[in-house]
C-alpha positions in Angstrom: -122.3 -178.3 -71.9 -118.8 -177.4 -72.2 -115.5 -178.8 -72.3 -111.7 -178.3 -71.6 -109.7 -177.5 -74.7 -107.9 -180.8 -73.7 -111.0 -182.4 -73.9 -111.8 -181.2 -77.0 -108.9 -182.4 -79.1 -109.2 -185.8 -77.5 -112.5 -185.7 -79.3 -111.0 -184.3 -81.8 -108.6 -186.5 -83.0 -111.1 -189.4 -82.8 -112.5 -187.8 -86.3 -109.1 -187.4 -88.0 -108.3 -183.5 -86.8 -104.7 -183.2 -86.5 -103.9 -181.9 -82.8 -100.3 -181.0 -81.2 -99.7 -183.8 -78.1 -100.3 -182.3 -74.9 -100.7 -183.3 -71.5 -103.1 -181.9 -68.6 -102.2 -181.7 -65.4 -103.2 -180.6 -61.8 -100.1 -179.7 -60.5 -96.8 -177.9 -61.1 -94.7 -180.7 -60.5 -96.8 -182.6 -63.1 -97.1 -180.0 -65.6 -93.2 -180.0 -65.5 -93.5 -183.9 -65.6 -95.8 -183.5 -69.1 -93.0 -181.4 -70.2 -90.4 -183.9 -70.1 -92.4 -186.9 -71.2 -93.6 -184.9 -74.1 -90.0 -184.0 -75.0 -88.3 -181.7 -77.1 -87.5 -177.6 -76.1 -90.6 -175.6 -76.6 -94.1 -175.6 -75.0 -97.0 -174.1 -74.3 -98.6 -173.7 -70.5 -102.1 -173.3 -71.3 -104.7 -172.6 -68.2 -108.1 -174.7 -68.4 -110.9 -172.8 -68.1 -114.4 -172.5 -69.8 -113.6 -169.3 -70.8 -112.0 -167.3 -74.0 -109.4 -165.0 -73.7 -106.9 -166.8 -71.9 -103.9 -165.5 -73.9 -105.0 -162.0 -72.9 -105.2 -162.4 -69.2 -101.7 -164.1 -69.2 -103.4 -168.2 -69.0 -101.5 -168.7 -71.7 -97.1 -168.8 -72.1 -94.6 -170.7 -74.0 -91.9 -171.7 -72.1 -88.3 -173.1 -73.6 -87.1 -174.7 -70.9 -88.2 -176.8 -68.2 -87.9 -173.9 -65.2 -89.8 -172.1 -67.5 -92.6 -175.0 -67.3 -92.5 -174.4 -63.6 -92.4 -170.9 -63.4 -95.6 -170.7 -65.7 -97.2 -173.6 -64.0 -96.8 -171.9 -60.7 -98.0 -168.6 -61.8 -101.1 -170.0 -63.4 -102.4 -172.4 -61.7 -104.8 -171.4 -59.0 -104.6 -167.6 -60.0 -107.9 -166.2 -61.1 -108.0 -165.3 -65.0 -110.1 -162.5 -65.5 -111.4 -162.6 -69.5 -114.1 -160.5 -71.8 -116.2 -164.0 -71.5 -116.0 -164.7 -67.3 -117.2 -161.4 -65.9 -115.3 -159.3 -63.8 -115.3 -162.2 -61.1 -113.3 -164.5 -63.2 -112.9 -168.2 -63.0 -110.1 -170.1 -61.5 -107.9 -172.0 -62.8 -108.0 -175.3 -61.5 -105.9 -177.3 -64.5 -103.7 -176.6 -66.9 -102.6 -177.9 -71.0 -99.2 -178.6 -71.4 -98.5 -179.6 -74.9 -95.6 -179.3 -77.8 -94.8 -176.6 -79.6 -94.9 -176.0 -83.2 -93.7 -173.6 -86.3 -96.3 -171.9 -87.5 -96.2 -170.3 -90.6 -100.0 -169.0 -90.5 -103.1 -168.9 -88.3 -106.8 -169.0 -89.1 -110.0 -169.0 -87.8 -112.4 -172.0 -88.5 -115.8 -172.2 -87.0 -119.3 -174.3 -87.2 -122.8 -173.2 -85.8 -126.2 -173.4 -86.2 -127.7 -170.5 -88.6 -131.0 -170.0 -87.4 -132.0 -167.4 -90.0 -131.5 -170.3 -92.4 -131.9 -172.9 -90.4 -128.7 -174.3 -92.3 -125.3 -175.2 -90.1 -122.9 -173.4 -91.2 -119.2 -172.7 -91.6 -117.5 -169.6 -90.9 -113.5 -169.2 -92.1 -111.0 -166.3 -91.6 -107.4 -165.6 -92.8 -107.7 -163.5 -89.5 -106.9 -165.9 -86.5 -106.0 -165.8 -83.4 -107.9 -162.9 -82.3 -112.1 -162.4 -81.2 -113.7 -163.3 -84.5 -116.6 -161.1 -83.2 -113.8 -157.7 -83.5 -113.4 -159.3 -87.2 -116.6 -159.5 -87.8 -117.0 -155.9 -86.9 -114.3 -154.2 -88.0 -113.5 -156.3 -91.4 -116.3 -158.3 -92.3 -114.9 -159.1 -95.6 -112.3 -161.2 -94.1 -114.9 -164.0 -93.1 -116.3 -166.2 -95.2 -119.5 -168.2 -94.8 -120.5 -171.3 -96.1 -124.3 -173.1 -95.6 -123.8 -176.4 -95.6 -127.2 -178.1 -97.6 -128.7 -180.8 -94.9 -129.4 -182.5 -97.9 -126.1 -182.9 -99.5 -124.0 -183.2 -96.0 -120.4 -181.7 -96.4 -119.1 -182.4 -100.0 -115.3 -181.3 -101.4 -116.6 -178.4 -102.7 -117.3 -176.8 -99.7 -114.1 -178.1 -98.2 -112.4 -176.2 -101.5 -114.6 -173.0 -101.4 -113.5 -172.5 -97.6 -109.6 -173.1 -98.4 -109.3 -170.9 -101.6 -112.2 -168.2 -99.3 -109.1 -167.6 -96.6 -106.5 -167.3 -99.2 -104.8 -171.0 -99.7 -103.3 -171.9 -102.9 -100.8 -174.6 -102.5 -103.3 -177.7 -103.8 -101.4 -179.9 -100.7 -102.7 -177.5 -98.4 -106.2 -177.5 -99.6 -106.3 -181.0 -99.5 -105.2 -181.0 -96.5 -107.3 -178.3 -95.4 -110.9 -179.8 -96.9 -110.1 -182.8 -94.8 -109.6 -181.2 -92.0 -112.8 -178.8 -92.5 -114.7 -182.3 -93.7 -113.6 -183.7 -89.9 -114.9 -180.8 -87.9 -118.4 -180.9 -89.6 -118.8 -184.9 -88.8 -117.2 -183.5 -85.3 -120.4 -181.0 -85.1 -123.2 -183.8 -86.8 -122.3 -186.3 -84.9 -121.5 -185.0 -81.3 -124.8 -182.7 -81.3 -122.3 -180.1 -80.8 -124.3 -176.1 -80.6 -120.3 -174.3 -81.7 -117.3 -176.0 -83.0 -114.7 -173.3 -83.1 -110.8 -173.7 -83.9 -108.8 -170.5 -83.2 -106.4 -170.4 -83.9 -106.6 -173.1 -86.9 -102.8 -172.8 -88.2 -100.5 -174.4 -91.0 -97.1 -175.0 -90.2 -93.6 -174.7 -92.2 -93.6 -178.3 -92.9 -96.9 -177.8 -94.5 -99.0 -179.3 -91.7 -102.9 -177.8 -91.0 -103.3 -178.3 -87.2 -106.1 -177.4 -84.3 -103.9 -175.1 -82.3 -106.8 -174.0 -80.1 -110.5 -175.6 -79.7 -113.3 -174.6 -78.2 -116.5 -177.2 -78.4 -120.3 -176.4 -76.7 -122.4 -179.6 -77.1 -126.3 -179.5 -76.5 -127.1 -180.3 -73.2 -130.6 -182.2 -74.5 -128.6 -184.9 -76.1 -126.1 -185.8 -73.9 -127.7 -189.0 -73.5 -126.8 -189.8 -76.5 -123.2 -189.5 -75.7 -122.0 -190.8 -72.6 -118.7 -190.3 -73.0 -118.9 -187.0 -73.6 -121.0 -186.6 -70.5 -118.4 -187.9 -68.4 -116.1 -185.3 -69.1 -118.3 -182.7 -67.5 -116.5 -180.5 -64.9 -118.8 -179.1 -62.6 -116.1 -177.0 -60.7 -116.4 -175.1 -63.8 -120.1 -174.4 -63.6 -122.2 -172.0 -61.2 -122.7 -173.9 -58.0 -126.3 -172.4 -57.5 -127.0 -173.4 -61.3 -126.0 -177.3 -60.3 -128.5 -176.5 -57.2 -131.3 -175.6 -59.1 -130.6 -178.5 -61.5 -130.7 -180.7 -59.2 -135.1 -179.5 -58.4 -135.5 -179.4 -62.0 -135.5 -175.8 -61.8 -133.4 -173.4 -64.5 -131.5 -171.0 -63.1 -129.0 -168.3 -64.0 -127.4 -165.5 -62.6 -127.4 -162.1 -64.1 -126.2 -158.4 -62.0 -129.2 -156.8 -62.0 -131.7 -156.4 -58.6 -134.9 -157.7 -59.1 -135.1 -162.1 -59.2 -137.5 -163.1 -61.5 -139.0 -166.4 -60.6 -141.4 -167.8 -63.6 -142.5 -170.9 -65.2 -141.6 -171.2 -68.8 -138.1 -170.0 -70.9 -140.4 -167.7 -72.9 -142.0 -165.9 -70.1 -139.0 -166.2 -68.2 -137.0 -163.9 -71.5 -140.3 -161.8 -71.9 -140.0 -160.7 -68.3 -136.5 -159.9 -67.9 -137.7 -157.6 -71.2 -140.1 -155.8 -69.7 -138.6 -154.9 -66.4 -135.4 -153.9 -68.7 -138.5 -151.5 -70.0 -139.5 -150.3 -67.3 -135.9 -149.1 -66.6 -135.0 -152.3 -63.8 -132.4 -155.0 -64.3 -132.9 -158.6 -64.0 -131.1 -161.0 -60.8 -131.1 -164.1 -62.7 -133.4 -165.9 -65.0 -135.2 -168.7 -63.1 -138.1 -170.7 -64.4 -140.0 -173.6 -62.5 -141.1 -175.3 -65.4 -144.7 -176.9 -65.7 -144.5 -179.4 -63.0 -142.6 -177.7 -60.1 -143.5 -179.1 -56.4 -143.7 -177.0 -53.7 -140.5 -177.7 -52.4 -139.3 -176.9 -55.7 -140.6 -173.4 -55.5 -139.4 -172.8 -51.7 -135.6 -174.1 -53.0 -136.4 -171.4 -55.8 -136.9 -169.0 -53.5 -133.5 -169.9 -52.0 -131.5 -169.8 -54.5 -132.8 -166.3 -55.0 -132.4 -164.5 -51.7 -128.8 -166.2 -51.4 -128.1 -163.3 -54.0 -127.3 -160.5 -51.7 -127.9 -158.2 -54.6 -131.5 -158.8 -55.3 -134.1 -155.8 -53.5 -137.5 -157.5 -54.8 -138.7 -160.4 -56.1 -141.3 -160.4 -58.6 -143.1 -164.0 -59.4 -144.8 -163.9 -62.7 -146.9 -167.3 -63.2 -149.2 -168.0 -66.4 -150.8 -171.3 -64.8 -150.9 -174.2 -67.7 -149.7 -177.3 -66.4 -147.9 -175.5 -63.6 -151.1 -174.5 -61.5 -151.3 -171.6 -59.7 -151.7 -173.0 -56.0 -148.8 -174.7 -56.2 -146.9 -171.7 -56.9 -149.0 -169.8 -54.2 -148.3 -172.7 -51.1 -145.0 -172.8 -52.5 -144.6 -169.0 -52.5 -145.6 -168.8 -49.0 -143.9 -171.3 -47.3 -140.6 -170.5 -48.6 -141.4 -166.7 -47.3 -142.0 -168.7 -43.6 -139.2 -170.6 -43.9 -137.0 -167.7 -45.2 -138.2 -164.8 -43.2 -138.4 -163.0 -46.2 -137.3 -159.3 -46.1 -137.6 -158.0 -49.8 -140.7 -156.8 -51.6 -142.3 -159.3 -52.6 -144.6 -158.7 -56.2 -146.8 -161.3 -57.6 -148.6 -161.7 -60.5 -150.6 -165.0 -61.6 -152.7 -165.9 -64.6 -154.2 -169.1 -65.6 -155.1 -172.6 -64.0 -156.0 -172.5 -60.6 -155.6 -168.6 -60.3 -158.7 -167.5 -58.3 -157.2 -170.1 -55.6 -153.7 -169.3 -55.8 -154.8 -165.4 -54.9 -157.0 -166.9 -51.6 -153.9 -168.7 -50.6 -152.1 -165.7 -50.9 -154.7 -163.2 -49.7 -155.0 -165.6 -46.7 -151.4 -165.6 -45.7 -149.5 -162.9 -43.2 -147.3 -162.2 -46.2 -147.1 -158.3 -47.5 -147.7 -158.8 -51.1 -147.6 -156.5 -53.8 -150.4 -157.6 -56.4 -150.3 -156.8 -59.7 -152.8 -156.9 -62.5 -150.6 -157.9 -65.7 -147.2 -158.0 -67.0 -146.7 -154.5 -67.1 -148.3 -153.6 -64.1 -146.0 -156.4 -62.3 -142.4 -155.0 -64.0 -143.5 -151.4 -62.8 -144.3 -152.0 -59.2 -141.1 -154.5 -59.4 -138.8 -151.7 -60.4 -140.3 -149.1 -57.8 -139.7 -151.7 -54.9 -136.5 -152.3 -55.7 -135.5 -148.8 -55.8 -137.4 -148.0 -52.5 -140.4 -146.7 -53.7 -143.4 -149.3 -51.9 -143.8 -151.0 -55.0 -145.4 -147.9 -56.4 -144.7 -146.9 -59.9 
């Protein structure tokens, strides 16, 4: 789950980051109101979105005077902010960030995720902030440092130390400074089941302050229950409404720009899938797995939320029955294509519990299926279909 950058450094501050004040609003006339209550003559109009790459598709102006508030406010808000992380549909922006300016004498980058390869969470520091770490990280590597935090030691000063001297401080104030504010975002990450932590820009100012400028934070949707609060400030406007449809069946859904909709019951077989008809020179409509314990209803609404994607020209169902027996996907398969009036090529291939019934179901049905032996057999006859071909390779 995401969150606003608003959000964030409320969360934020409740483990000792230092944050400028800010105030989000809905409107113009109360992002001009924010303005005034937060004082002074410089601020920042940031757009709220769930989305990186704001600055670059104009979400985000500073403004040094009130009319300026309300010239920003009005051009953002409700304009469509097109960014390397929301596809060329965009997102809209539905709220913005006003908060108080500062003097910045230098930006950073700061960032916490999961390591995989080590299996270690891990901080990653830049003198270069403000810009896609992922360009740094390409271009001039050197310029990030890494640090593997020990799960058996937890975050200790030295690490706090090693990533203030690794991006070039040397005022013993400011690494202070800095190790707590490294120290805070780690218990941030721990403690909130967070997946990224990410400050950038992370920036010191001429009065020798180290301050969140920007934050990003992705928490793990498993343990949300664990967090409440956190939960509560969900914004669903900001999410994929067919997503929060599928959700709601127990179903995993999301949307890709490819032609052929995958419908499958497990994550890896969903990924393995999407592989193959990559292979086989196809592209992939969405990711959508049932799970192990889909109904049939669950597996018509799946159907649903597939055809509602005018772009899809064949569906291929790929079903290793475990748990999730086969018939269940076959009934569910063919009452969805009654209900539906289904007009795409339809390819099927099951395996496993319950198969030799879920084919009679199938067989037994008006429907015009394409069968297919195995996983490679389904992915070519999947590709043809979609490109016209019958469904034959």
């Amino acid at each position: 789950m995401n969150v606003h950058e608003y959000q964030a450094k409320e969360i934020m501050r409740n483990f000792g980051i230092a944050t400028l004040n800010g105030k989000m609003a809905t409107s113009v006339d109360d992002a001009v109101k924010a303005a005034e209550e937060l004082g002074g003559n410089l601020w920042v109009v940031k757009a709220q979105i769930h989305a990186g790459g704001r600055g670059k598709a104009g979400g985000v102006k500073i403004a040094k005077s009130l009319d300026e508030v309300r010239e920003h406010a009005t051009n953002i808000l409700g304009a469509t902010l097109i960014t390397h992380q929301t596809g060329p549909e965009g997102k809209q922006v539905n709220r913005l960030f006003i908060e108080e300016g500062c003097d910045i004498d230098h930006e950073y980058y700061a960032g916490l995720v999961l390591d995989r390869a080590t299996g270690k969470i891990t901080f990653m520091a830049s003198v270069e902030g403000g810009v896609e770490i992922e360009k740094v990280a390409e271009e001039t590597p050197e310029k990030i440092i890494k640090v593997a935090i020990d799960p058996a030691a937890g975050f200790t000063p030295f690490v706090g130390r090693k990533l203030a001297y690794g991006i070039g401080m040397k005022d013993k104030d400011m690494v202070k400074k800095a190790s707590k504010f490294f120290k805070g975002l780690y218990d941030l990450y721990v403690e909130s089941d967070c997946t990224i932590a990410e400050i950038n820009p992370l920036v010191t100012t001429k009065s020798g302050d180290v301050i969140a400028l920007d934050a990003k934070l992705n928490f793990d949707g498993n343990a949300l229950f664990r967090h409440p609060d956190i939960l509560e400030m969900r914004d669903e406007t900001e999410e994929s409404a067919l997503e929060l449809e599928a959700a709601e069946f127990g179903l995993s859904y999301i949307s890709l720009d490819g032609s052929i909709g995958c419908l499958v019951n497990g994550a890896g077989l969903a990924m393995g899938t999407m592989d193959i008809i990559k292979l086989e020179g196809g592209s992939p409509a969405n990711f959508l797995d049932v799970g192990g314990s889909a109904t049939k209803e669950a597996v018509e609404k799946a159907f649903s939320i597939i055809l509602s994607d005018s772009n899809v020209k064949a569906i291929l169902v790929n079903i290793f029955g475990g748990i999730m027996k086969c018939d269940i996907i076959a009934e569910g398969v063919v009452a969805a294509a009654a209900s539906l009036e289904l007009k795409v090529p339809l390819i099927v291939r099951l395996e496993g519990t319950n198969v030799n019934l879920g084919k009679k179901i199938l067989s037994e049905s008006t429907l015009d299926i394409i069968a297919a032996e195995d996983l490679g057999d389904a992915a070519k006859k999947a590709v043809a279909a979609a490109a016209g071909k019958g469904g034959e390779a």
